[in-house]
C-alpha positions in Angstrom: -1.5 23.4 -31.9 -3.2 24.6 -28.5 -4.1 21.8 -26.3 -7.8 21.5 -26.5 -9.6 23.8 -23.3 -11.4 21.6 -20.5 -14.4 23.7 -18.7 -12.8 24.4 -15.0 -14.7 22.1 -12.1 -17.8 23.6 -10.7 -19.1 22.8 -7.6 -22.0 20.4 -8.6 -19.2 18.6 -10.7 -16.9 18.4 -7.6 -20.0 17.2 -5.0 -20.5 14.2 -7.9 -17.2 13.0 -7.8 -16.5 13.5 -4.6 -19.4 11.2 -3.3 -18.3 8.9 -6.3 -14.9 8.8 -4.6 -15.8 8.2 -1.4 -18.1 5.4 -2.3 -15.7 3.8 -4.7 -12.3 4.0 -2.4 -13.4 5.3 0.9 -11.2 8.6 0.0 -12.5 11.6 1.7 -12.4 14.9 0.1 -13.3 18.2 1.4 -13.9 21.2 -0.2 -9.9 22.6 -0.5 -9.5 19.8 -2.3 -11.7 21.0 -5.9 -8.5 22.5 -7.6 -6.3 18.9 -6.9 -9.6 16.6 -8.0 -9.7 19.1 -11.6 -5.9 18.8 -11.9 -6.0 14.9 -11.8 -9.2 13.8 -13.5 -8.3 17.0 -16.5 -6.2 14.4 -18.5 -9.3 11.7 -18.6 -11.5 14.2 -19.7 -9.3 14.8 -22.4 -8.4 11.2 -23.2 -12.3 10.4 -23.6 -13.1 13.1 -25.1 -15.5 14.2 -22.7 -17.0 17.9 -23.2 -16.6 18.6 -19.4 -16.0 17.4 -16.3 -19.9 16.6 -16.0 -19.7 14.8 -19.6 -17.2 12.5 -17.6 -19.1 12.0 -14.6 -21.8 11.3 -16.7 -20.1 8.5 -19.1 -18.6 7.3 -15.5 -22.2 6.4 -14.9 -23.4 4.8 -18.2 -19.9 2.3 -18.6 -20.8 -0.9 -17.4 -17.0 -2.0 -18.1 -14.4 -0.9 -15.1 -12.0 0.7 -17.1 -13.0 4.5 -16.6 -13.8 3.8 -13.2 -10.3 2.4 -12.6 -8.8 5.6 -14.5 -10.3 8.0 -11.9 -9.4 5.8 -9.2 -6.0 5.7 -10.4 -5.8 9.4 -10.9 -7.1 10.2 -7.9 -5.1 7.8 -5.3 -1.6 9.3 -3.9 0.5 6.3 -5.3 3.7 7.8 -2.8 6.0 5.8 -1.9 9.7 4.6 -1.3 12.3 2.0 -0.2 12.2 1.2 3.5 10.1 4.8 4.3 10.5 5.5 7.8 12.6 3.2 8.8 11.4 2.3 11.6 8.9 -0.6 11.0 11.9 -2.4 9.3 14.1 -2.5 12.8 11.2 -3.7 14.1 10.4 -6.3 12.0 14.3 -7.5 12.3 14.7 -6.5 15.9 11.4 -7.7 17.3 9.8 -9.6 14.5 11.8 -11.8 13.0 13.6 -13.3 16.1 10.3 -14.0 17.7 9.4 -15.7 14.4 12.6 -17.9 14.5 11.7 -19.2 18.4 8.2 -20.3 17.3 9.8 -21.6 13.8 11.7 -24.1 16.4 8.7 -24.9 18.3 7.4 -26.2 14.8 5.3 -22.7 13.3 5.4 -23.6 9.4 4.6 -20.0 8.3 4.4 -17.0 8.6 2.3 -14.4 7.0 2.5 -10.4 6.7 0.4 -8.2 5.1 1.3 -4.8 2.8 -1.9 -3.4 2.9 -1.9 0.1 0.3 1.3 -1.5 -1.2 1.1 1.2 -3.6 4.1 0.3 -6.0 5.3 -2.5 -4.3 8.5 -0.5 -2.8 7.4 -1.6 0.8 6.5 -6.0 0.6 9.6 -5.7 -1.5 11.5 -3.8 1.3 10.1 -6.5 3.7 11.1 -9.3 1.5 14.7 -8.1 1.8 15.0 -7.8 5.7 13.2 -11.5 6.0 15.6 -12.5 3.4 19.1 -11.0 5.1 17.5 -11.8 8.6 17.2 -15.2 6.9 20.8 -15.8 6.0 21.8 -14.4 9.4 20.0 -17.0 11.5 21.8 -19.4 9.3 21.0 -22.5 6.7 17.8 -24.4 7.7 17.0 -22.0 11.0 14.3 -19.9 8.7 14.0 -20.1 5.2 12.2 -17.0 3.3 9.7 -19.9 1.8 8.0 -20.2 5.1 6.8 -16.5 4.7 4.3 -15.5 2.6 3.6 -11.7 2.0 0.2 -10.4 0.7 0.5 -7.4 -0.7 -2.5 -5.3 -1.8 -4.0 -2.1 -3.3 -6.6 -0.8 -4.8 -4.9 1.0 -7.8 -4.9 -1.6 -10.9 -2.0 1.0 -12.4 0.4 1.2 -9.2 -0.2 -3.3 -9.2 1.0 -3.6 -12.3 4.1 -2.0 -11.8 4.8 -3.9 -8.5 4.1 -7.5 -10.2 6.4 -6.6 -12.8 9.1 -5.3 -10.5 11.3 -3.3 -12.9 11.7 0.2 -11.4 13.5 3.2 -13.4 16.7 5.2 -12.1 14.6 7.7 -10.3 12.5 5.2 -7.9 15.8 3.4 -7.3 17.5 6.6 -5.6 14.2 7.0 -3.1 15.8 5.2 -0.5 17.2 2.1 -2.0 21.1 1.6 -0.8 24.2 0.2 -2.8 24.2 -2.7 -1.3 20.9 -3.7 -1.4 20.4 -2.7 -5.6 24.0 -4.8 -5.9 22.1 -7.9 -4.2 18.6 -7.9 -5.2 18.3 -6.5 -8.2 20.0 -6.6 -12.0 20.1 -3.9 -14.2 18.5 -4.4 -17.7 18.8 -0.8 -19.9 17.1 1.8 -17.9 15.4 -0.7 -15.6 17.0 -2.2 -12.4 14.9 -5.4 -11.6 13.8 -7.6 -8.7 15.6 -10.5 -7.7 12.6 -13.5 -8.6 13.1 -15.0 -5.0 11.7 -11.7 -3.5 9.2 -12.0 -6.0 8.6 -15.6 -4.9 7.5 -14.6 -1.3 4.7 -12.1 -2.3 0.9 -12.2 -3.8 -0.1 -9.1 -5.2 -3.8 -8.6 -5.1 -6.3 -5.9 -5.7 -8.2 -4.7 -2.9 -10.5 -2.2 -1.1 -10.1 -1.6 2.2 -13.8 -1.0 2.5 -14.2 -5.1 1.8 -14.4 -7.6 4.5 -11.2 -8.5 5.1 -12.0 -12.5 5.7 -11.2 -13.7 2.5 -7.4 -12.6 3.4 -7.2 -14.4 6.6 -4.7 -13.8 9.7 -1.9 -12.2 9.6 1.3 -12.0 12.2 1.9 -8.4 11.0 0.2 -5.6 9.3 1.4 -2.4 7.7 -1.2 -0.3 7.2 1.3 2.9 6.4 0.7 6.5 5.5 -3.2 5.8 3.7 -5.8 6.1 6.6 -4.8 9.7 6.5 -7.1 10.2 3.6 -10.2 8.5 4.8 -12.5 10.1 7.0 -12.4 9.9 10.8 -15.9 7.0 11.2 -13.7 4.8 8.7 -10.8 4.7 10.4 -12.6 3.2 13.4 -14.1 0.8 11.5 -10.8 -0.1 9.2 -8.7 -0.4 12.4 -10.9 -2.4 13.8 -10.8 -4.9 11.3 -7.2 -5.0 10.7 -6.9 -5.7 14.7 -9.3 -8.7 13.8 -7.4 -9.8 11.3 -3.7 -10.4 13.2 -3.4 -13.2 15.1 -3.3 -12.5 19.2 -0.1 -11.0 20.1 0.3 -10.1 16.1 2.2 -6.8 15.3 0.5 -3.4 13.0 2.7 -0.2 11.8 1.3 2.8 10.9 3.1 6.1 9.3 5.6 7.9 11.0 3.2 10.7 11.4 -0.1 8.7 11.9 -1.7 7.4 15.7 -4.3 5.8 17.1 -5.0 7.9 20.0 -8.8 8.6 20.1 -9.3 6.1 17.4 -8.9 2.8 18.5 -7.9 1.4 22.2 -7.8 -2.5 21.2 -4.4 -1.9 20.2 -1.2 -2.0 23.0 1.4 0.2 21.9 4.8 -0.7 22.0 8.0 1.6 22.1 11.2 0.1 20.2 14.1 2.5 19.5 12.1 5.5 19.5 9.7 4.0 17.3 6.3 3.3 17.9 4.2 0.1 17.0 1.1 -2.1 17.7 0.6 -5.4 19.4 -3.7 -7.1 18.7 
């Protein structure tokens, strides 16, 4: 049987979504992107039946319940992601980070809180969790223990959350940057899953959340990673994002962006700091 034929994307159609889009999960498209917007909403329209893309847009309008909002949000965010990506912020964060943490742990700090923000699957608080964890046992029994820190991870997409709470991750997401030694430690195969050790698990909230939201209801945070997202918003949210993650670290707190990402011409609040070659952010 032929698959049933979807109607290709018309302009109108893409202007609709596109300022549903942006509205919804600050995502900015422009115009090159019409054929990647008809390639990833094509399998709601089929799912719902929907005569066209305009029939969607159109019972995207009249629901009153989330779910086929949350579909085309889902569709539409880039949910890519991988064990300790870059690299870099993780020597930081055991480097810089963590040792700082330990001196004010002495001093009589009770906890310490770090924020995932675009957690995506949940490959990067659960990379974090690790280095706290090893940095933990390094510093030895009593110095630092991994239930002073508290991890809040959060992301807008309802599909890639529910694959981070549940922590089970397939063959192929293992082999994205996750070593031997760390799968042998952390994690315990169960058929085709490999799954998270429950005290990483115990160190991390995972929550839904826009980015366009006040962030108060989150509170302060020692360090941010805000990795490898702002690069699809558009140039007057970024200032405004940045400026509210600054606000949102304690003084003297740390933030990461991508390897490929900056704040040059964007925000000046932040100091940069060089560590190994690698670049991050001091509030």
């Amino acid at each position: 049987m032929m698959p049933p034929k979807v109607p290709p994307l018309t302009p109108q159609e893409f202007e609709l979504f596109r300022a549903f889009i942006e509205k919804a999960c600050a995502i900015s498209l422009d115009s090159g992107k019409m054929y990647l917007l008809e390639t990833r909403l094509r399998s709601i329209v089929l799912e719902t039946q929907s005569a066209s893309y305009g029939d969607l847009y159109r019972r995207l309008k009249e629901q009153t319940s989330p779910l086929l909002r949350n579909k085309i949000i889902d569709a539409i965010t880039t949910n890519e992601t991988l064990w300790f990506r870059d690299q870099a912020p993780y020597t930081v964060l055991q480097e810089v980070f963590l040792p700082e943490m330990l001196a004010q742990v002495r001093k009589g700090r009770q906890r310490v809180r770090i924020w995932s923000a675009a957690c995506s699957s949940g490959q990067e608080p659960y990379s974090v969790a690790i280095v706290i964890d090893e940095f933990c046992q390094r510093a030895g029994q009593g110095a630092l223990m991994p239930a002073q820190f508290e991890i809040v991870a959060t992301d807008i997409s309802t599909q890639a959350l529910a694959v981070a709470r549940l922590g089970a991750y397939d063959e192929v997401a293992m082999k994205r940057g996750m070593n031997d030694s760390h799968r042998a430690r952390y994690f315990k195969q169960n058929q085709r899953y490999w799954i998270v050790d429950p005290k990483l698990k115990r160190m991390i909230q995972f929550r839904e959340f826009n980015l366009q939201n006040e962030f108060a209801s989150l509170g302060q945070f020692d360090a941010i990673l805000c990795r490898n997202v702002a690069i699809y918003f558009s140039q007057d949210f970024k200032v405004n994002l940045f400026e509210k993650l600054r606000r949102s670290l304690v003084p003297g707190g740390l933030f990461f962006l991508g390897s490929s990402e900056t704040l040059l011409y964007i925000n000046t609040s932040f100091k940069p700091r060089l560590h190994k070659n690698s670049t991050y952010y001091v509030a």
